[in-house]
HTML snippet that shows the backbone in 3Dmol.js (N, CA, C, O; Angstrom):
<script src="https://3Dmol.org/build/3Dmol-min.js"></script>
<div id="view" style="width:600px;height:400px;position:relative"></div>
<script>
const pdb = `
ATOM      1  N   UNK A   1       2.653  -4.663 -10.839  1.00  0.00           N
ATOM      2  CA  UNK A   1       2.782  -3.768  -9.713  1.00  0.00           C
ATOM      3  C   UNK A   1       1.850  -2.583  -9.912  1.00  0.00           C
ATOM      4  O   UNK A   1       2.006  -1.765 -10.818  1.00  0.00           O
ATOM      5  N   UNK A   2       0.596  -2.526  -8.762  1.00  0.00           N
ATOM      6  CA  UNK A   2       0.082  -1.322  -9.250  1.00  0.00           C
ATOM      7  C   UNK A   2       0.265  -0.329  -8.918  1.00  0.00           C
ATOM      8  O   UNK A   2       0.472  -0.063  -7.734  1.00  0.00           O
ATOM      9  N   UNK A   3       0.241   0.775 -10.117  1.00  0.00           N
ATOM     10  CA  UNK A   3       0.551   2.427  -9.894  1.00  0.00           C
ATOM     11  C   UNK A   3      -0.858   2.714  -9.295  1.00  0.00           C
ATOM     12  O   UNK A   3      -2.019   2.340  -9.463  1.00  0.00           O
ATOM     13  N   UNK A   4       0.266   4.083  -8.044  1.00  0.00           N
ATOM     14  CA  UNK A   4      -1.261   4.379  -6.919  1.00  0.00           C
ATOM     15  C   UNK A   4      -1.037   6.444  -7.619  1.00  0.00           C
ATOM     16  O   UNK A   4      -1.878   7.328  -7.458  1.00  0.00           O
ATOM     17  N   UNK A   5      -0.107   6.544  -8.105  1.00  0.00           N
ATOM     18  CA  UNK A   5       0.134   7.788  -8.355  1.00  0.00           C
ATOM     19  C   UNK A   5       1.328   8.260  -9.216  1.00  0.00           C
ATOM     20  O   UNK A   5       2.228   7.483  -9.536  1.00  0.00           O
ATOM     21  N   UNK A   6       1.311   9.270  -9.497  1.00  0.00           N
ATOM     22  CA  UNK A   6       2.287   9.951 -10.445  1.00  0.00           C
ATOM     23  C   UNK A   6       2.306  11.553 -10.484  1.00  0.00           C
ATOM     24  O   UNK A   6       1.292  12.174 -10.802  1.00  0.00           O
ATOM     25  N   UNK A   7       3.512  12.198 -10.146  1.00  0.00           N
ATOM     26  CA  UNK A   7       3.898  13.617 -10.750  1.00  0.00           C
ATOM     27  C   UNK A   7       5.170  13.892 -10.611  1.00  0.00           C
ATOM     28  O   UNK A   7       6.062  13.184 -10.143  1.00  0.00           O
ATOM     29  N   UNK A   8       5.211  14.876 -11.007  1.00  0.00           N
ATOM     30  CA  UNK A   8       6.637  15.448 -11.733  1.00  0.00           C
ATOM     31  C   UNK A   8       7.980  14.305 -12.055  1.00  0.00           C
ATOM     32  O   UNK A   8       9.104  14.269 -11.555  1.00  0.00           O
ATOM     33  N   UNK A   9       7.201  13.237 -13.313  1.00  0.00           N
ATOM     34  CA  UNK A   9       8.046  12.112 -13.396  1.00  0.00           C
ATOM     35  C   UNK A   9       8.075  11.260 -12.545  1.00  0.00           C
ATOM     36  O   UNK A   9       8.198  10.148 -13.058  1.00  0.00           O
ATOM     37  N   UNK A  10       8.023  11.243 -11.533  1.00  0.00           N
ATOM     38  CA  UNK A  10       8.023  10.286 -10.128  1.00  0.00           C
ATOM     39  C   UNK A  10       6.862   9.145 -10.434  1.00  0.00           C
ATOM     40  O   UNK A  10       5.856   9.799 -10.712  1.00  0.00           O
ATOM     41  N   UNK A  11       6.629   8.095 -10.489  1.00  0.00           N
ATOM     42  CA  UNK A  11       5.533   7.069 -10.123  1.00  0.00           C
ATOM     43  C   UNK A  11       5.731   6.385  -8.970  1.00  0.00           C
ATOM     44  O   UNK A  11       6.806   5.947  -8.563  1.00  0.00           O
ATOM     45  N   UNK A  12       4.510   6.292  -8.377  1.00  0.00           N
ATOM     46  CA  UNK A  12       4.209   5.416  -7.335  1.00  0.00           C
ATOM     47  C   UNK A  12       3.520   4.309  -6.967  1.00  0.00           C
ATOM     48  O   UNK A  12       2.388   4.055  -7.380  1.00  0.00           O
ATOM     49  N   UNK A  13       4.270   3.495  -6.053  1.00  0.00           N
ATOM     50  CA  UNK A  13       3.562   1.845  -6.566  1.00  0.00           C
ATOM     51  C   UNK A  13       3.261   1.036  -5.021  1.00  0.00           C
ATOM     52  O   UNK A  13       3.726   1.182  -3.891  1.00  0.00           O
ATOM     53  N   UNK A  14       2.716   0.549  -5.344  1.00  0.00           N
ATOM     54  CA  UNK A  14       2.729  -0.851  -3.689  1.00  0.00           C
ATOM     55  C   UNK A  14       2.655  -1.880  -4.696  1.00  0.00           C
ATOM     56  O   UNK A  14       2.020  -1.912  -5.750  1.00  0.00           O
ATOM     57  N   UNK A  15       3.587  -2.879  -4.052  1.00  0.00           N
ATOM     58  CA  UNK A  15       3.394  -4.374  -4.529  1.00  0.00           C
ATOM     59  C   UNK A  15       2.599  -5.658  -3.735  1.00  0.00           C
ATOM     60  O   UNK A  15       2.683  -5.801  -2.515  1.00  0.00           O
ATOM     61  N   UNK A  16       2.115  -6.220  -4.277  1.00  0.00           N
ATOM     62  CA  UNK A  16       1.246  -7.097  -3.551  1.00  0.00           C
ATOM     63  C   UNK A  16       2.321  -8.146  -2.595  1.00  0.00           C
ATOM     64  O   UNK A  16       3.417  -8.626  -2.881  1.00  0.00           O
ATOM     65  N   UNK A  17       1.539  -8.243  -1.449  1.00  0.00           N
ATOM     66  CA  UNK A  17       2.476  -9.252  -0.711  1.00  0.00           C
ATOM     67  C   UNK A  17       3.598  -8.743  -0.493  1.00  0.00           C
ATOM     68  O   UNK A  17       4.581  -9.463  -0.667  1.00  0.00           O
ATOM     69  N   UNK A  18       3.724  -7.799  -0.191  1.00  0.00           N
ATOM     70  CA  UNK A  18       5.282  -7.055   0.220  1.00  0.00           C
ATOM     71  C   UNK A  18       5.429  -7.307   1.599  1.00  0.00           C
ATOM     72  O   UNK A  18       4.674  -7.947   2.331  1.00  0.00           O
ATOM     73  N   UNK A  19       6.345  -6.807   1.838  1.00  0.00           N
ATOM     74  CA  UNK A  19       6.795  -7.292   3.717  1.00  0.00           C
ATOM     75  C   UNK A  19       6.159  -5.690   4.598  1.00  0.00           C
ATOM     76  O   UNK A  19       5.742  -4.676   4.038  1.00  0.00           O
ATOM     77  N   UNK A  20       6.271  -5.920   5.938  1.00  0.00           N
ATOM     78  CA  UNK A  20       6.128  -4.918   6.518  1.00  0.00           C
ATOM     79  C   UNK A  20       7.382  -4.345   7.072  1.00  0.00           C
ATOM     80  O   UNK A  20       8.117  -5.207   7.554  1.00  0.00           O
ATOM     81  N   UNK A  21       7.843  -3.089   7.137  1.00  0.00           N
ATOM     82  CA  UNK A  21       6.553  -2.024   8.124  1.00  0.00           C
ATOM     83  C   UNK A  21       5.942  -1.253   6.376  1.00  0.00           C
ATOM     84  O   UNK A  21       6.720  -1.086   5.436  1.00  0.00           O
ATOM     85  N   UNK A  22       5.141  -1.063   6.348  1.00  0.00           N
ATOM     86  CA  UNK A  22       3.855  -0.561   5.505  1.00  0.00           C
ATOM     87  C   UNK A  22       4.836   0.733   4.646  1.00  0.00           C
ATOM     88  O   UNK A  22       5.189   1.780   5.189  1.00  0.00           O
ATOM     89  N   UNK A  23       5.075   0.430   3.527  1.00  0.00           N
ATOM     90  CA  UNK A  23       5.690   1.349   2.499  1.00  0.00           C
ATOM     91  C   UNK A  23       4.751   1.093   0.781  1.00  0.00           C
ATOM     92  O   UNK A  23       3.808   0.486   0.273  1.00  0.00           O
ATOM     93  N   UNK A  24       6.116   2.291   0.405  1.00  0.00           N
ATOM     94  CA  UNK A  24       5.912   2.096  -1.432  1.00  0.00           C
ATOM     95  C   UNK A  24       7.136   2.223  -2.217  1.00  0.00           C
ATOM     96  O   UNK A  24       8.186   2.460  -1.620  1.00  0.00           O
ATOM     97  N   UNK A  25       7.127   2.136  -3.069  1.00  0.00           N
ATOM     98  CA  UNK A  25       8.141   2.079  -4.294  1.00  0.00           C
ATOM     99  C   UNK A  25       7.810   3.743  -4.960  1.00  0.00           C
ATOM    100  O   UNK A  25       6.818   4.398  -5.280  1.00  0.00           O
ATOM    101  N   UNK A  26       9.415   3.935  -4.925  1.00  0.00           N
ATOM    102  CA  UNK A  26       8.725   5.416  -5.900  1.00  0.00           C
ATOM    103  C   UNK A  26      10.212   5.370  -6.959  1.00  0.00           C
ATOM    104  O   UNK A  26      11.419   5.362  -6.717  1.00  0.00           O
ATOM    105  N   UNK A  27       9.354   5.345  -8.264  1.00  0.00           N
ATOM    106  CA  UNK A  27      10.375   5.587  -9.397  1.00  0.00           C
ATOM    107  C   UNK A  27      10.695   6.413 -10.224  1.00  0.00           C
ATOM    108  O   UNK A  27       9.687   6.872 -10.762  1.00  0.00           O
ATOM    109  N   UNK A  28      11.674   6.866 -10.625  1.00  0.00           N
ATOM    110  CA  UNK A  28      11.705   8.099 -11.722  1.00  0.00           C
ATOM    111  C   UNK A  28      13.303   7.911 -12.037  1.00  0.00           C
ATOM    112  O   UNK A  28      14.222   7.599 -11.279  1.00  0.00           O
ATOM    113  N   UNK A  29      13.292   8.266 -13.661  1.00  0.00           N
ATOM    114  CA  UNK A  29      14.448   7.724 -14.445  1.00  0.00           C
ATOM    115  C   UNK A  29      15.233   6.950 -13.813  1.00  0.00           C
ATOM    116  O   UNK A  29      16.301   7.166 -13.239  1.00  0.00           O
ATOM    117  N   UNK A  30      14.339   5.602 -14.029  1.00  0.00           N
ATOM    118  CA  UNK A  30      15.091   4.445 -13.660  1.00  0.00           C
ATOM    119  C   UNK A  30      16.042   4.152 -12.037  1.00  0.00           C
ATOM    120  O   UNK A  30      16.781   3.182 -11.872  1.00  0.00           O
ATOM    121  N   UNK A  31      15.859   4.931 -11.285  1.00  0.00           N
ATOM    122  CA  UNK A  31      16.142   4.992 -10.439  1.00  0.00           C
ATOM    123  C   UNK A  31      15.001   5.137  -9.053  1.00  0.00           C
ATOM    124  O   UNK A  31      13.932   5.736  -9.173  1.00  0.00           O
ATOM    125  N   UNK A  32      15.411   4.531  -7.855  1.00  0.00           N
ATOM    126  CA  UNK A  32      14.488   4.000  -6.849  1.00  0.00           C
ATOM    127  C   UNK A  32      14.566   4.467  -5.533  1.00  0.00           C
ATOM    128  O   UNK A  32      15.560   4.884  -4.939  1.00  0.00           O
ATOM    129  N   UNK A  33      13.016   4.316  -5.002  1.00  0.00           N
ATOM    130  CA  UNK A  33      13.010   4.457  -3.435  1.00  0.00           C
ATOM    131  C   UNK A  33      11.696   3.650  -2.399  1.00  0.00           C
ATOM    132  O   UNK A  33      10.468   3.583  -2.446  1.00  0.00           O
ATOM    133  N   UNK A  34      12.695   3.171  -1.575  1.00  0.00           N
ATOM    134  CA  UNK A  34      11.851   2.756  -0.886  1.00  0.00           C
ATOM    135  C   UNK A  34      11.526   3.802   0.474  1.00  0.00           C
ATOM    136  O   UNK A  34      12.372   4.344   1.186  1.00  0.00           O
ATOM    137  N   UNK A  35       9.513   3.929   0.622  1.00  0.00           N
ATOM    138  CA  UNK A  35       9.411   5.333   1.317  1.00  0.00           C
ATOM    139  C   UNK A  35       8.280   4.506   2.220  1.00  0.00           C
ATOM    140  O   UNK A  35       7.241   3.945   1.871  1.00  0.00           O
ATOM    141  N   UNK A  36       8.965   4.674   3.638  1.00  0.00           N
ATOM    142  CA  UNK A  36       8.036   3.814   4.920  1.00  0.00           C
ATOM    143  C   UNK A  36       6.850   5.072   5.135  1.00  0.00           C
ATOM    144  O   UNK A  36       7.203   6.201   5.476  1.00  0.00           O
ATOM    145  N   UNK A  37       5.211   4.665   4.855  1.00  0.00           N
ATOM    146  CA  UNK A  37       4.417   5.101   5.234  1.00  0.00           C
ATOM    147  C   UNK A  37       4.584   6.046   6.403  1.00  0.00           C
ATOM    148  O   UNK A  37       4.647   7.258   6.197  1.00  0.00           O
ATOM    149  N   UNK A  38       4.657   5.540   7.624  1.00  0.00           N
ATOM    150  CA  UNK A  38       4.268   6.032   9.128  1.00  0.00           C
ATOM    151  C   UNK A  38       5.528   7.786   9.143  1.00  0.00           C
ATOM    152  O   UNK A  38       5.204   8.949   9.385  1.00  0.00           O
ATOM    153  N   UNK A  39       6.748   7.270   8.820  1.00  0.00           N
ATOM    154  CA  UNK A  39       7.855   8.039   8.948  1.00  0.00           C
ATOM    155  C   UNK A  39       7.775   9.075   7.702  1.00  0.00           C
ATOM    156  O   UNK A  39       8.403  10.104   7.450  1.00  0.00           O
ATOM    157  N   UNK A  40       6.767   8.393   7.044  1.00  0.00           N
ATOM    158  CA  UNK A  40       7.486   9.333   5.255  1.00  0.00           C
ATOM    159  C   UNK A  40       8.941  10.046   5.001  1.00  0.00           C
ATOM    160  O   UNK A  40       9.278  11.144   4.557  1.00  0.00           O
ATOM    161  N   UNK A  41       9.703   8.800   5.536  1.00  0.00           N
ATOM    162  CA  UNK A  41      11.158   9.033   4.834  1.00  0.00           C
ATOM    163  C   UNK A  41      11.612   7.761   3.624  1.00  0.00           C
ATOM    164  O   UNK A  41      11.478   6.545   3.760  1.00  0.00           O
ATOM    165  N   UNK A  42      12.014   8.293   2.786  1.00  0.00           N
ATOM    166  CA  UNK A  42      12.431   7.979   1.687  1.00  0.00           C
ATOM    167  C   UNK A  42      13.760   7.400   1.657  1.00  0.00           C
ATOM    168  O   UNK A  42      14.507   8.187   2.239  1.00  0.00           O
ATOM    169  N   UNK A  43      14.337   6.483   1.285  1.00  0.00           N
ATOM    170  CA  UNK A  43      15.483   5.558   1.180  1.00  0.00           C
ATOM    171  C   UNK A  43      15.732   4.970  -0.312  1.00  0.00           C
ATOM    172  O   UNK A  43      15.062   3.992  -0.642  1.00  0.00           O
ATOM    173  N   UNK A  44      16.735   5.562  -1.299  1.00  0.00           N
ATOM    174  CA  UNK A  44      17.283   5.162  -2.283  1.00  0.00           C
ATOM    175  C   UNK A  44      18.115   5.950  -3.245  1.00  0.00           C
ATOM    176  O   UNK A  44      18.527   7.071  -2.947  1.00  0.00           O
ATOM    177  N   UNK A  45      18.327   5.477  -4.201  1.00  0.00           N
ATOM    178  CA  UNK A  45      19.309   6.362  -5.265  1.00  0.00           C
ATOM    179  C   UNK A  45      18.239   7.676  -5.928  1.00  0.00           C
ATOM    180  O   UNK A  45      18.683   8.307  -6.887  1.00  0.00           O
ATOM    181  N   UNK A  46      16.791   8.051  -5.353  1.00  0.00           N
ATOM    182  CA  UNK A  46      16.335   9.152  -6.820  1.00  0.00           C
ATOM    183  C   UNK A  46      17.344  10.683  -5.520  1.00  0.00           C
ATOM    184  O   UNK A  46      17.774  10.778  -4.370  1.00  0.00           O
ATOM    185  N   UNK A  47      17.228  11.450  -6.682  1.00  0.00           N
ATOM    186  CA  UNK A  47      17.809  12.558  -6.003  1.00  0.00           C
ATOM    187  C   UNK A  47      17.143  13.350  -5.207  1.00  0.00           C
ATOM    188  O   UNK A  47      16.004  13.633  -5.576  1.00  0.00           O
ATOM    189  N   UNK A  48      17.663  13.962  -3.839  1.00  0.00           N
ATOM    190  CA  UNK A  48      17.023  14.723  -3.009  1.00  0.00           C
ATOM    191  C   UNK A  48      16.026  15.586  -3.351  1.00  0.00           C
ATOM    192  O   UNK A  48      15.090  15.662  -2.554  1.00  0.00           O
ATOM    193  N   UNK A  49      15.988  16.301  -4.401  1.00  0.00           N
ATOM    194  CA  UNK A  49      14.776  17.037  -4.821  1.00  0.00           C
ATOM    195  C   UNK A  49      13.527  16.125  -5.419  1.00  0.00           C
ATOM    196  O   UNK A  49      12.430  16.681  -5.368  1.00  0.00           O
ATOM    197  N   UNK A  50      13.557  15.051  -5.870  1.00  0.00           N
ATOM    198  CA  UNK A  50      13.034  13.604  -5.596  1.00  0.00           C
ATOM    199  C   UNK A  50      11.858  13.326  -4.475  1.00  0.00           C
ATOM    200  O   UNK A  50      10.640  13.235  -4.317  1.00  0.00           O
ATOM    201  N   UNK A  51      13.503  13.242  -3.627  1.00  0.00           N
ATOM    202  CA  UNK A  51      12.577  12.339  -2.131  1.00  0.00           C
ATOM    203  C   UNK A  51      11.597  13.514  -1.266  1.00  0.00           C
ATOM    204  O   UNK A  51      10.701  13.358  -0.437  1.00  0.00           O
ATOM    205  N   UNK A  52      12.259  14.834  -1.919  1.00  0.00           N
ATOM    206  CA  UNK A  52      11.299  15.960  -0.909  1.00  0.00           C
ATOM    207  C   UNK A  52       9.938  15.802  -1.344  1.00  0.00           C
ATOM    208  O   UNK A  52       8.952  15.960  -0.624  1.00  0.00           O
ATOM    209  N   UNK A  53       9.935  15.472  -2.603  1.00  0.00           N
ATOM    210  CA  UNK A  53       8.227  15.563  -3.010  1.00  0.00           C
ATOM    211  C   UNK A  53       7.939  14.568  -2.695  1.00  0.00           C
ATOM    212  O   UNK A  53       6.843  14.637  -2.139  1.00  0.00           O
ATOM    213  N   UNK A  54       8.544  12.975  -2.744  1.00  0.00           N
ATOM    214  CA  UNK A  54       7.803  11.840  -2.539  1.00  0.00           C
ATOM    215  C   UNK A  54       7.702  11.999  -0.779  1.00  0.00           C
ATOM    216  O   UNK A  54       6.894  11.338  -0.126  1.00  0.00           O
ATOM    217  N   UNK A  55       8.296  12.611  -0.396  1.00  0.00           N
ATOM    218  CA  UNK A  55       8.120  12.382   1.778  1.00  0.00           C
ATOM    219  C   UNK A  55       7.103  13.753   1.847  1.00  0.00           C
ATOM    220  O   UNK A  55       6.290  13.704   2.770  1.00  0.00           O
ATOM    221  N   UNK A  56       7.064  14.637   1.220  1.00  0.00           N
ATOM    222  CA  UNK A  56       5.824  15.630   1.312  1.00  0.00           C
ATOM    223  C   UNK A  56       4.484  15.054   0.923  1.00  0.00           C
ATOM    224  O   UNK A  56       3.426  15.022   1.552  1.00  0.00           O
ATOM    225  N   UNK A  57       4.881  14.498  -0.568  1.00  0.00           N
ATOM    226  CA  UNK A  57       3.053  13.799  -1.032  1.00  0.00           C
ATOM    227  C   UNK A  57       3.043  12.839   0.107  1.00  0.00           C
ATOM    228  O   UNK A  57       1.909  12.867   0.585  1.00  0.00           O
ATOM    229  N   UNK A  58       3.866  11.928   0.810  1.00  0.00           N
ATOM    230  CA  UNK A  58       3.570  10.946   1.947  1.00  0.00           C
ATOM    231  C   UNK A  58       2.992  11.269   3.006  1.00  0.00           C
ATOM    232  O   UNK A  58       2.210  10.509   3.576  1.00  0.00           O
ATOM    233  N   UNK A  59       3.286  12.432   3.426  1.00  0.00           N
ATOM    234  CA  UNK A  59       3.057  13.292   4.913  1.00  0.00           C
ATOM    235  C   UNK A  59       1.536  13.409   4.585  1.00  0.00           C
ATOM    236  O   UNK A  59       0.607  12.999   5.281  1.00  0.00           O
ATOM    237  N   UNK A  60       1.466  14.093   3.304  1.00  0.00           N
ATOM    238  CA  UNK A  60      -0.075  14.564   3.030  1.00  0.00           C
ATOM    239  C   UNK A  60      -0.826  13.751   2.834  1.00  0.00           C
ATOM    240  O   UNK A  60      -1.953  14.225   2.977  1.00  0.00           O
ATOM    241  N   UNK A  61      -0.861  12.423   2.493  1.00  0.00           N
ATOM    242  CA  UNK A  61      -1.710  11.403   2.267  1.00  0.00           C
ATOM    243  C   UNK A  61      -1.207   9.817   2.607  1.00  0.00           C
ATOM    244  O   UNK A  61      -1.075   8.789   1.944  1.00  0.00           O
ATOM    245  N   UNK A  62      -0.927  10.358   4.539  1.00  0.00           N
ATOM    246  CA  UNK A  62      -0.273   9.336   5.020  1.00  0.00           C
ATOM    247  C   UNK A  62      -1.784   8.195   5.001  1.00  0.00           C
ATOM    248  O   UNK A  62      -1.837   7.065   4.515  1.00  0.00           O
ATOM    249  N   UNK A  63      -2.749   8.872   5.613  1.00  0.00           N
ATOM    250  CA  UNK A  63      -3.871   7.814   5.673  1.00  0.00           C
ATOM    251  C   UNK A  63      -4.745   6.761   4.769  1.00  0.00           C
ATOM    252  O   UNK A  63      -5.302   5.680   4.964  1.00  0.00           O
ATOM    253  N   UNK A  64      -4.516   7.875   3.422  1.00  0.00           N
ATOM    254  CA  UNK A  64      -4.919   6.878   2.083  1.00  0.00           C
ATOM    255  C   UNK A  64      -3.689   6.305   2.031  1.00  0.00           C
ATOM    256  O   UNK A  64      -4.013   5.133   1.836  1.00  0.00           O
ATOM    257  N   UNK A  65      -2.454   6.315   2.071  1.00  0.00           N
ATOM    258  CA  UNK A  65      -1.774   5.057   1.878  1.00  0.00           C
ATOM    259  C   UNK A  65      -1.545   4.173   2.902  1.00  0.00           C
ATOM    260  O   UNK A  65      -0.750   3.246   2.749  1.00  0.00           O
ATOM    261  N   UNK A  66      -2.199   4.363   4.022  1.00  0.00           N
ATOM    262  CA  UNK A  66      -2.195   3.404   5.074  1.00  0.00           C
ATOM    263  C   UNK A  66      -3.323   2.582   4.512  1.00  0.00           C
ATOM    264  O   UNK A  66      -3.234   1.431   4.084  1.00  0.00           O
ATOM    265  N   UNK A  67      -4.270   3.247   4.568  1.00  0.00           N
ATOM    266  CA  UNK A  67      -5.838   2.513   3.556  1.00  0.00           C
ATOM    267  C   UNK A  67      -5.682   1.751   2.582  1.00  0.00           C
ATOM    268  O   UNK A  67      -6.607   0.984   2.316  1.00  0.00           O
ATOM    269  N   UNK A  68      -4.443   1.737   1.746  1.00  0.00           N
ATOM    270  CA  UNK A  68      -3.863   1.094   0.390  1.00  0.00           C
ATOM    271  C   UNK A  68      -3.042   0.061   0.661  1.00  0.00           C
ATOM    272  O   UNK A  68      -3.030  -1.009   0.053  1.00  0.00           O
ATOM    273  N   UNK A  69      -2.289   0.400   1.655  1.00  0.00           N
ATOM    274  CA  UNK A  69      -1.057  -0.735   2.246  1.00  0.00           C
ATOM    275  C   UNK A  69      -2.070  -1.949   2.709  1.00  0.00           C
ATOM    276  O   UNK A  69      -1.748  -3.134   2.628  1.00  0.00           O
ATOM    277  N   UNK A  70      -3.676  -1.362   3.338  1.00  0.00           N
ATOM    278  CA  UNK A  70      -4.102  -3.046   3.973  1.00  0.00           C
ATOM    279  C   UNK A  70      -5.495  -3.372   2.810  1.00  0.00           C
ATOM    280  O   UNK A  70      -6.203  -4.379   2.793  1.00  0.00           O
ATOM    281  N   UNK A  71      -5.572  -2.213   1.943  1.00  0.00           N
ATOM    282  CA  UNK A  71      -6.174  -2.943   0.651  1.00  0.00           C
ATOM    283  C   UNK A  71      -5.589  -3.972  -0.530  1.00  0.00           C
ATOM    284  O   UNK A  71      -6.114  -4.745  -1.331  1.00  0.00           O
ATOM    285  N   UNK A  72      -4.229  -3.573  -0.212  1.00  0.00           N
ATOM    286  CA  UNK A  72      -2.953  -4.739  -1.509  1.00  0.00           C
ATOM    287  C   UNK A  72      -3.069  -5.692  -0.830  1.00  0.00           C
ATOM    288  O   UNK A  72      -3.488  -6.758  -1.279  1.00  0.00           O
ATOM    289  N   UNK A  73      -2.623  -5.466   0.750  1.00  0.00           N
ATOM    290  CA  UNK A  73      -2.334  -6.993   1.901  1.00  0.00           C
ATOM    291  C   UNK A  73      -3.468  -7.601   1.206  1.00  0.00           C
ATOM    292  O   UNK A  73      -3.285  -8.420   0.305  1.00  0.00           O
ATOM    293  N   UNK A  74      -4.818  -7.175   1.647  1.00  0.00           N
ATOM    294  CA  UNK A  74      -5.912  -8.253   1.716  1.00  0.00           C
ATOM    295  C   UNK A  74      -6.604  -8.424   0.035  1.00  0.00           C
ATOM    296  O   UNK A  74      -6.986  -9.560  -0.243  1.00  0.00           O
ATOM    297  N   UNK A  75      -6.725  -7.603  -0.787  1.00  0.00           N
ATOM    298  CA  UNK A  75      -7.272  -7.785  -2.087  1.00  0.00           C
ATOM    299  C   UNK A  75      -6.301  -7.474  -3.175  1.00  0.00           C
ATOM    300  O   UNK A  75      -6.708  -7.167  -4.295  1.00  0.00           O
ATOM    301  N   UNK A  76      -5.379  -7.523  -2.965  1.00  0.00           N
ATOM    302  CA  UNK A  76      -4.431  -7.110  -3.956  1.00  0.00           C
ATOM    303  C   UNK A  76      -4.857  -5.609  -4.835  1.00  0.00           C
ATOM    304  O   UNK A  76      -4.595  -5.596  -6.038  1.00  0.00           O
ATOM    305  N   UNK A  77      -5.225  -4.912  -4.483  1.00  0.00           N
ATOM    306  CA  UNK A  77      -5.748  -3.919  -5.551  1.00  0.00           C
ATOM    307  C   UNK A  77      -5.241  -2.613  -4.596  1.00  0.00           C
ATOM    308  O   UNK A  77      -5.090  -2.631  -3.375  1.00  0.00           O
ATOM    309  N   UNK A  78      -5.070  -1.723  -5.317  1.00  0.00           N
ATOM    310  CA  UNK A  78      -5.267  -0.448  -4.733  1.00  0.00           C
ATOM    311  C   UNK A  78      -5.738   0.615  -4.923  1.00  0.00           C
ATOM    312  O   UNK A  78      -6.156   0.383  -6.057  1.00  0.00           O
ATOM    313  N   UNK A  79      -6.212   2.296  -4.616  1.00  0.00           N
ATOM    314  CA  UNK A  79      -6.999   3.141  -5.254  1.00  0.00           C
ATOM    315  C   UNK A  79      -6.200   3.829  -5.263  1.00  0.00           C
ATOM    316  O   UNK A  79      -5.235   3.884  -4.501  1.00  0.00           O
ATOM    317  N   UNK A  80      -6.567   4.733  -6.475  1.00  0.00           N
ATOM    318  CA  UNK A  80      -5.608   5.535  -6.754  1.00  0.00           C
ATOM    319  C   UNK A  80      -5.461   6.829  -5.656  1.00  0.00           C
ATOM    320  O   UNK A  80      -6.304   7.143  -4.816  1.00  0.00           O
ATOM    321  N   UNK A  81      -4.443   7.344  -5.846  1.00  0.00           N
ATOM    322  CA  UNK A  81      -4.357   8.936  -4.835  1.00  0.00           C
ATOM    323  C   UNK A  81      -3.409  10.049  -5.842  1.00  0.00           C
ATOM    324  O   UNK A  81      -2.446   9.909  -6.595  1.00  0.00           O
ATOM    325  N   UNK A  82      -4.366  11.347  -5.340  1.00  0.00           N
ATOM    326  CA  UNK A  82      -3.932  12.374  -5.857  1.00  0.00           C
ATOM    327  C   UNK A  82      -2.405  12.883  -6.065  1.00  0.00           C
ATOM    328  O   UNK A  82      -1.631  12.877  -5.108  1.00  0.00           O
ATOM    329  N   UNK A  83      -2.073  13.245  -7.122  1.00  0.00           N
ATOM    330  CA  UNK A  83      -1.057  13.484  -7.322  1.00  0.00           C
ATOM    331  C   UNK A  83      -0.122  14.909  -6.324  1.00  0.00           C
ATOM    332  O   UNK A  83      -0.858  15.764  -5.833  1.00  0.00           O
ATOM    333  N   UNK A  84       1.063  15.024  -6.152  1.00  0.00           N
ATOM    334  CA  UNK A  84       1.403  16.528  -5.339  1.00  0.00           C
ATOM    335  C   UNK A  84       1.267  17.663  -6.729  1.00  0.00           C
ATOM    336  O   UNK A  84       1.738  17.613  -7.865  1.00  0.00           O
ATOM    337  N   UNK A  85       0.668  18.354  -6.247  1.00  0.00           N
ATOM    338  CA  UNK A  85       0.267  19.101  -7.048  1.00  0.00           C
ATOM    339  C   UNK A  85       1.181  21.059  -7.164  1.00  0.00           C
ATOM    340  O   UNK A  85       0.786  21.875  -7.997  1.00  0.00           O
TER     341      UNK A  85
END
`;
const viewer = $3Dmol.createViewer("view");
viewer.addModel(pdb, "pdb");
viewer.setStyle({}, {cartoon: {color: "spectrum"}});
viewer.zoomTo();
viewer.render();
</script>
């Protein structure tokens, strides 16, 4: 699964061949979220102070991960993106 990013503990991933509507995986201590591109809302067990940074870094770099969601579809690969800083 490739990592597209990482901060404050949080990693971020797209998996190849995933289903649509166009998301990512975001992990931190072992615990998960699934976060739909278009909406940048976040869905899972990490804790609310968590999902604020993963739906803020989303908002801010909705277009490189739209760019990433149809680079995994078609080549499996993705580029990396800046961390929230």
């Amino acid at each position: 699964m490739p990592s597209i990013s990482s901060f404050f503990g949080i990693t971020i991933y797209m998996y190849p061949d995933d289903h649509n509507p166009p998301h990512f995986h975001a992990l931190c201590n072992g615990k998960s979220a699934i976060v739909d591109i278009n909406k940048a809302k976040a869905k899972g067990n990490i804790t609310k102070k968590e999902k604020k940074f993963v739906e803020v870094w989303a908002e801010i770099h909705r277009q490189e991960l739209l760019d990433n969601w149809d680079l995994m579809m078609k080549e499996h690969r993705v580029n990396d993106i800046a961390p929230l800083m």
